[in-house]
N, C-alpha and C positions, 0 to 999 in steps of 0.2 A: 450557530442556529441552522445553518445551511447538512450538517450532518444529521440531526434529527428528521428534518422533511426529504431527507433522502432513505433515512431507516424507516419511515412511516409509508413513502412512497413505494420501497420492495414490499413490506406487512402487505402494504393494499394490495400487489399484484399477486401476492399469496393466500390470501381471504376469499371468503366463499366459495370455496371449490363444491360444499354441498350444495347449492344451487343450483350449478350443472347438473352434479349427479342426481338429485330430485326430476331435473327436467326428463336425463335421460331411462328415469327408474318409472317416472310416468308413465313416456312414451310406449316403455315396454311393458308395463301392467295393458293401458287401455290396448293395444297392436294385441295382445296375448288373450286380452277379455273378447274384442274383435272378433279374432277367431272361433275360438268356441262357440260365439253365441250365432255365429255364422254357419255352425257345423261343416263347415270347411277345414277341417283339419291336419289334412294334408294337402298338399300340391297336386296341382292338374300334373297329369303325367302325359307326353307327347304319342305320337302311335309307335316309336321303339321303343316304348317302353311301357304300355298298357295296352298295344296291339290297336285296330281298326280296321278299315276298311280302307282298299284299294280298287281304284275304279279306272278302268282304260278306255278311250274313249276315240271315237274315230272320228275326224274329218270327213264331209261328202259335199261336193258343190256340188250346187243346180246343173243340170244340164244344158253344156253349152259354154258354161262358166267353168271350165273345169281347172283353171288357170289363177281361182279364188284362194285357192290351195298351195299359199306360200306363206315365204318365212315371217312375213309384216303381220298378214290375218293371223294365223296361230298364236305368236306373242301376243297379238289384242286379245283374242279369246281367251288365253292363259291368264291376263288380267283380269278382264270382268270374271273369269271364273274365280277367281283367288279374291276380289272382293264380295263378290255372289258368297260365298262360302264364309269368309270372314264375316262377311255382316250377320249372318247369325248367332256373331259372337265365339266362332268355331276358331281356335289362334293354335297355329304352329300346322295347318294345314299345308302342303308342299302339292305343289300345281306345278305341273313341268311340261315341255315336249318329249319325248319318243320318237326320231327320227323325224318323218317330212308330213305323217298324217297323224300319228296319236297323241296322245295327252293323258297323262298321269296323274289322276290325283288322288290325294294322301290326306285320307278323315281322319283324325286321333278318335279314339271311344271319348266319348262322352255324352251329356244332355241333349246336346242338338244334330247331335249325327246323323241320326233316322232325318232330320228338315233338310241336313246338307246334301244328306246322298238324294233327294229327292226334287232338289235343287241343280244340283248337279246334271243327272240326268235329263232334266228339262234343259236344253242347250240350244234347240232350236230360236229362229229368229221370236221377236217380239210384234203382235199387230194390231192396233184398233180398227176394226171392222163396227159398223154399224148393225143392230139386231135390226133382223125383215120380221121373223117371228119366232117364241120362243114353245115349248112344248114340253108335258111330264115327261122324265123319259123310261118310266116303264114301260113295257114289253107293247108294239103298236099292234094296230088290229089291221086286215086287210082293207087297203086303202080301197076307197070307191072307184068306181068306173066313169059314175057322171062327171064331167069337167067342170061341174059348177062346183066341189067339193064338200059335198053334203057331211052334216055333223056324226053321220053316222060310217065312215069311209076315214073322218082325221080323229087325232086327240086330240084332245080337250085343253086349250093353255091353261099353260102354267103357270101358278099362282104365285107373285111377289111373295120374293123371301129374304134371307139373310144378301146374298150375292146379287140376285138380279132387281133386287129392292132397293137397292141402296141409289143416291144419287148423288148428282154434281154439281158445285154449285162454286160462285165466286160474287164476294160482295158489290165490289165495283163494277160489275158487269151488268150490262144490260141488255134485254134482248130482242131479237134482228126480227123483223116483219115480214116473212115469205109465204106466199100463197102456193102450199104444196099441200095437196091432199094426200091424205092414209092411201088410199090406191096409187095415187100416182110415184108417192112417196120407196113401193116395193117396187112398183116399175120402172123408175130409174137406177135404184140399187142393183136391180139383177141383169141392165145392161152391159155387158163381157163389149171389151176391145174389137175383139175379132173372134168367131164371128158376133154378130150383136143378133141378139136373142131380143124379144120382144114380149111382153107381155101388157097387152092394153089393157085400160079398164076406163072404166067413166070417171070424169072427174068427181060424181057425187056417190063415186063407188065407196064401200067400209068393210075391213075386214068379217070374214064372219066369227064368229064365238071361240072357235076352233083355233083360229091363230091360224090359218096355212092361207099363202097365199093363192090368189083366183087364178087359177089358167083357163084364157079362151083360147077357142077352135086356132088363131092364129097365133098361138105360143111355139115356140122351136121347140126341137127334140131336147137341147140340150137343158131350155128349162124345166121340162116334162121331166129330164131326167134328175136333174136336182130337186124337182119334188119328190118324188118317189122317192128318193135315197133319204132328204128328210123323214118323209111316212113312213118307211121302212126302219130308222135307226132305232137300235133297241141300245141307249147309253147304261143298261147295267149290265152287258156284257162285257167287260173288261179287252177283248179283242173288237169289236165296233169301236168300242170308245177311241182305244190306240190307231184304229184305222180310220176314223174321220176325219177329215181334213190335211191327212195329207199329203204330201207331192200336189198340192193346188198352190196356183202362184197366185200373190197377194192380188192382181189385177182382178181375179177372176171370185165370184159367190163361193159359198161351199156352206157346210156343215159342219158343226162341230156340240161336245159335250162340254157340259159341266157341273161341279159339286156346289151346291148351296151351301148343305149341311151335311155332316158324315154321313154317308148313305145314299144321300137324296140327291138325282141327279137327273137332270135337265136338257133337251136337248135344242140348238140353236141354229136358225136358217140365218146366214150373215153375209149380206153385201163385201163389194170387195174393202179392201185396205184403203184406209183415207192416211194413217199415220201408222210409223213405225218405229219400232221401239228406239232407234238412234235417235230422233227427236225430241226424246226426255233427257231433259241437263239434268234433273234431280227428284227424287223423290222420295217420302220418310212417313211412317207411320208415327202420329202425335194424338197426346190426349188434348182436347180441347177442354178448358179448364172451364169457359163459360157455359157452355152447353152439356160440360160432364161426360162426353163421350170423347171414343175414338176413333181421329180420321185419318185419311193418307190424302198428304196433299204434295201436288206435283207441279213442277217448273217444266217450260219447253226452251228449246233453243228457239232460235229467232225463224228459223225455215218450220220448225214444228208448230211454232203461235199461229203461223197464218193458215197451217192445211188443219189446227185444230177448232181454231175463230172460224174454219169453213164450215167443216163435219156439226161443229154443236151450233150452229147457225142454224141448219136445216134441221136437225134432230129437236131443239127445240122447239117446233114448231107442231112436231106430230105427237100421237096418242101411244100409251102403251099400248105395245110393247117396242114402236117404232122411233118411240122417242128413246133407245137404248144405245149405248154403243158397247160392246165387247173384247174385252182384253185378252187377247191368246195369245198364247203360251204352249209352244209344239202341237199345236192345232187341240187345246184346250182351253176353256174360256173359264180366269182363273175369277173374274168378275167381269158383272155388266151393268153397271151402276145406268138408271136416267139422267137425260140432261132437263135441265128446270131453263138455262138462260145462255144466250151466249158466252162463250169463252174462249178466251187468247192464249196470253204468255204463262200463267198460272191458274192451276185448280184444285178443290177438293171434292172426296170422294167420304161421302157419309153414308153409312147403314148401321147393321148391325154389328157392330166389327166390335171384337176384343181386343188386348193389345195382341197377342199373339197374331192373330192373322191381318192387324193391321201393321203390323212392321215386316210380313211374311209378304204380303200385296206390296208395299214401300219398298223392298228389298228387290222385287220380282220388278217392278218398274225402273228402278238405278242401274239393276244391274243384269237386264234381260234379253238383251241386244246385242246378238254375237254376230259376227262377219260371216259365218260359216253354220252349217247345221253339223250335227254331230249326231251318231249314233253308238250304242254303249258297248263294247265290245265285252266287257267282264266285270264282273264286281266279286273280286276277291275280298275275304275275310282277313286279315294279320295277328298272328300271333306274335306274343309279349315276350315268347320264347330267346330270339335270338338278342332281342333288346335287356331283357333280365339279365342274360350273362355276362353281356357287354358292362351292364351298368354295375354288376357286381365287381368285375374286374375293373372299372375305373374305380369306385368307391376302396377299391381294397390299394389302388395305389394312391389313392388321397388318402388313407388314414398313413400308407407308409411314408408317402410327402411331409404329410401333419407331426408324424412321430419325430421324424428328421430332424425338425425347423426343431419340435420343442427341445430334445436332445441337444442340437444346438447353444437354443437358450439357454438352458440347465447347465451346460459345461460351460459357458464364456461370459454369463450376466448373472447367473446363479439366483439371491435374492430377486432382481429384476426381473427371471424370468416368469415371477408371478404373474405380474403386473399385467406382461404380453399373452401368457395365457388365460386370465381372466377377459382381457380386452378382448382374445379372437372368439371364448365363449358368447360374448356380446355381441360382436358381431355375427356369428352363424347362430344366436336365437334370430337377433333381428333379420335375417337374412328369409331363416325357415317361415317364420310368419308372415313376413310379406308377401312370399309366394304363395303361401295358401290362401292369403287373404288376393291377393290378384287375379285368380283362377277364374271364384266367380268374377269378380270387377270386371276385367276386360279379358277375358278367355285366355288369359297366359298358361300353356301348358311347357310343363317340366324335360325337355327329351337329354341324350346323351350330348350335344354340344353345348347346351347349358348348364350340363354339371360342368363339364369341362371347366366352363368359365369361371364355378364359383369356385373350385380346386385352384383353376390359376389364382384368383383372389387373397386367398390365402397368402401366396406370398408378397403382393402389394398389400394387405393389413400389417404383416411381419417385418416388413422393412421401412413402413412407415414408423414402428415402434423403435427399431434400429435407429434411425437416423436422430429419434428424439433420445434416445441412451445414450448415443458419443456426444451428443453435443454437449448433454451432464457431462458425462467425464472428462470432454475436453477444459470447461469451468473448473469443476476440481483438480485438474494438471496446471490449471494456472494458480491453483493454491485456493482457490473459493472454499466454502463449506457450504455443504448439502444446498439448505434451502436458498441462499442466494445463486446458486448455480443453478437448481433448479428454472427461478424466474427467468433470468438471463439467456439460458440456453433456448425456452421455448418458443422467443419470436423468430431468432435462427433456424430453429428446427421445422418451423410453423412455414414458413416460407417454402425451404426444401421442401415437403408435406403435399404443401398445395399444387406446388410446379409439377411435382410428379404425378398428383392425382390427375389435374388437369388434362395433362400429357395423355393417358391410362382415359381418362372417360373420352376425348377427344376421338380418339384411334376407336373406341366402343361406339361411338357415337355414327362415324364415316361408316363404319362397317356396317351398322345396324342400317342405314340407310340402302346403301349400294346394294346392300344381297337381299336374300330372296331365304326361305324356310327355314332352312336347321340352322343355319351359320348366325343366322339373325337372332335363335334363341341363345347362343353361343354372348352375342353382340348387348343384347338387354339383359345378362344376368354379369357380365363384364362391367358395364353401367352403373348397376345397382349398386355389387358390391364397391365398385369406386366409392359412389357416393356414403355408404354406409361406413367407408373406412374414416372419411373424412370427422364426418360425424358423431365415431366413436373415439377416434382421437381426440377431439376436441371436447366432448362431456363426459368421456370415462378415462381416459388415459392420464392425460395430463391432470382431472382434479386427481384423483388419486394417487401420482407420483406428486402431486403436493402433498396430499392429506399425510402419507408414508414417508416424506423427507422429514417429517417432527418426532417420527417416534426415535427411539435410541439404534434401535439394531441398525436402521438407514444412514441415519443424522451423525452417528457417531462412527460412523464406516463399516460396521464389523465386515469382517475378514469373507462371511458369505454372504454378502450384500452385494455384493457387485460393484460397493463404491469402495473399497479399501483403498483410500488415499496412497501408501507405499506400495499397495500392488500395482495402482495406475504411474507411481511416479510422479506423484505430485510436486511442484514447489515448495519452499515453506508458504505458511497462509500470508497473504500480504496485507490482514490487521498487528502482527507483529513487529512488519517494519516499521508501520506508522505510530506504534506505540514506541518504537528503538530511536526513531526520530525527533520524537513529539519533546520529548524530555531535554535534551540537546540544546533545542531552539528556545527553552525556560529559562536554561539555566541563568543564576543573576548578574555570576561573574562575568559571564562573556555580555550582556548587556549593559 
């Protein structure tokens, strides 16, 4: 009885092999529908190999700081810029130094390139300044002479819109009881350190219509002269715009532009810096699901809670446009959301906002705060030129690798080497689809050490298949037949398999970690195909070297199957001996 439930026991480990293959016949219909329906049909392609944009970029400390300009800040900055850049989804970006002041960075062409290069370029420090007042900013008229700033001498403020409409708000919070007036309110924002500039007003003073702050007869020169530069800013000139704000150190008022909406732009009288952009731990553009829109909400570190619980303490208290505070960004004000209530260690930020420019705001708060200001020294185009040839000359010695291996196959496993090469067609479909379908997903682009990787790949698919072929043959040299050898051989083989994948994604895994651009696409397409080898071994290889050990040409060895028993040198089979035996131990005589 005990031989029966051992023949029933091999059946079972040889049964259902179509179940894998279904699984794996799925996988690749719904991965292959994916795609198309994704119009994603090919791979991102990296900048050697679809070309981009290359941007240089200089270092400049403050003056006096000149000493800001070492090897610590640089690497910082090469981070935030490389996540600046990533967060728009932009992958296989390369962020480097150049010596002791420059910095390299490497856009691939794609969707968001025009966001990063414009991203990029904004490098300067990050600062919330509170709004004194804000103003259209089309072309000003000549400012008046009277010092009481009569309506016909300012513009006209500027009406709540997408940017400076928006506001601030946090549920748990509640808010602080200060007895600061709209006058008083500009007059203490535009006291400067040194010298201190003054501008009184009554307590029961209110802006007028106009938005511009009052100067009396006992105002200094220097605040006289920040008005006038306000009055004067015309923010649709493109060269005012860029020259507002700056070389002004955060202690000190100034002026600056900003876009509400494509076109329309706005100009802003802004107290000094209360917070700066290091003070945000985090920040992310999210749809709110209960109110159906989209906000950017932000986290502070613990020094940032207390000087932002300061700033929106007193900004609560006053009227637009003084209830605002200002987000700038290389002395442009990228928003200026109002505050409604006090707030601390966390915020959000509601307006108008799409997802686009609320994960573009979200993005500009995580990751806006550099050690160093920077200035753009070049922004070169890249052609796809020298990347094309490159990439044709490895592809031409990956088909010559490919030919190799299967020539290989073809002369030493012959029958078998169907098997291997229908398995690595399995795997380099699954291979191509994945990467197309990741492009969009998480911006993986395609460059020349990533083919690399999937070229190496090839031969850990190819020798994973190797290792499950001797182990049959070794089976058959002990005298087995086909399908029991088959069984037998695959938890042996399965084992090897795994040790060496392991090994293989392990090494993909450190690498991928430790490095930094192209080696990393090198490091994740090493990964992949590990993992897809395993994969395909497991629901195509081995069912179908069961499925193919029943038929005759296999089962029965012939001579181009790769199992011909006398070409391996088989045993005789060892159900013979136990039939030469079996009779022996009946006989009646000897009982």
């Amino acid at each position: 009885m005990a031989a029966p439930k051992k023949g029933r026991g091999a059946a079972g480990g040889q049964s259902r092999p179509g179940r894998a293959l279904a699984i794996i016949l799925i996988a690749m219909v719904a991965l292959t529908g994916g795609m198309f329906w994704s119009g994603h049909t090919t791979p991102r392609l990296g900048i050697d190999l679809a070309g981009g944009t290359s941007i240089t970029l200089k270092a400049k400390a403050e003056p006096g700081q000149e000493s800001a300009v070492n090897e610590t800040n640089m690497n910082t900055a090469v981070g935030i810029i490389e996540r600046r850049v990533n967060g728009l989804g932009v992958s296989e970006a390369e962020v480097q130094t150049q010596g002791r002041e420059n910095i390299i960075v490497n856009i691939p062409r794609g969707t968001n390139e025009k966001q990063a290069r414009e991203q990029v370029g904004t490098t300067a420090q990050l600062y919330f300044r509170p709004v004194l007042t804000v103003a259209d900013g089309a072309p000003p008229v000549a400012p008046s002479a009277t010092p009481s700033g009569s309506a016909s001498g300012t513009p006209s403020a500027k009406p709540s819109s997408s940017a400076s409409g928006a506001s601030v708000g946090e549920k748990s919070a509640t808010p602080t009881a200060t007895a600061t007036t709209q006058g008083r309110a500009v007059s203490e924002a535009l006291k400067a350190p040194s010298p201190t500039p003054t501008a009184t007003a009554s307590s029961s003073a209110k802006p007028k219509a106009s938005g511009t702050p009052q100067a009396t007869p006992s105002a200094d020169a220097a605040t006289a002269a920040l008005q006038q530069k306000f009055a004067t800013l015309n923010c649709l000139d493109p060269k005012q715009r860029a020259a507002a704000g700056q070389g002004v150190k955060p202690t000190e008022p100034t002026v600056a532009c900003g876009e509400d909406n494509p076109g329309v732009w706005a100009k802003y009288l802004l107290g000094p810096a209360e917070v700066e952009g290091k003070d945000v731990d985090d920040a992310k553009g999210q749809f709110d699901q209960q109110r159906g829109m989209w906000i950017v909400t932000m986290d502070f570190t613990d020094e940032g809670s207390k000087k932002f619980q300061s700033i929106t303490g007193k900004l609560s208290q006053q009227a637009d446009p003084q209830n605002r505070f200002a987000i700038v960004l290389d002395g442009q004000v990228v928003s200026a959301p109002s505050v409604r209530q006090t707030l601390s260690a966390s915020a959000e930020i509601s307006g108008n906002f799409n997802q686009e420019s609320a994960q573009d705001l979200g993005n500009i708060l995580s990751y806006g705060a550099l050690p160093l200001t920077f200035e753009t020294q070049s922004v070169d185009t890249v052609t796809a030129a020298l990347g094309g040839d490159q990439l044709e000359a490895g592809l031409i010695a990956g088909a010559i690798g490919l030919a190799l291996v299967i020539i290989y196959l073809v002369a030493y496993y012959r029958g078998l080497s169907l098997i291997a090469i229908l398995s690595l067609g399995v795997s380099a479909l699954l291979t191509y689809v994945i990467m197309a379908l990741l492009g969009p997903a998480i911006g993986f682009a395609l460059n020349l050490p990533a083919v690399c990787g999937a070229i190496v790949a090839i031969g850990i698919t190819a020798d994973s298949f190797i290792v499950y072929f001797e182990r049959i043959r070794d089976e058959l040299r002990e005298g087995r037949s086909l399908r029991p050898a088959v069984e037998r051989a695959w938890p042996r083989a399965r084992r090897t398999i795994l040790v060496s994948d392991f090994v293989s994604f392990l090494a993909a895994a450190v690498l991928f970690v430790v490095t930094v651009g192209k080696v990393q696409g090198f490091a994740f397409t090493l990964g992949l195909t590990t993992l897809l080898d395993v994969v395909v071994v497991f629901l195509f290889t081995k069912p179908v070297m069961t499925m193919l050990a029943k038929t005759k040409f296999f089962g029965n060895g012939h001579p181009w199957s790769g199992l011909d028993p006398k070409r391996l040198g088989a045993k005789p089979p060892l159900r013979r001996a136990r039939r030469a035996t079996a009779p022996a131990a009946a006989d009646p005589k000897e009982a």
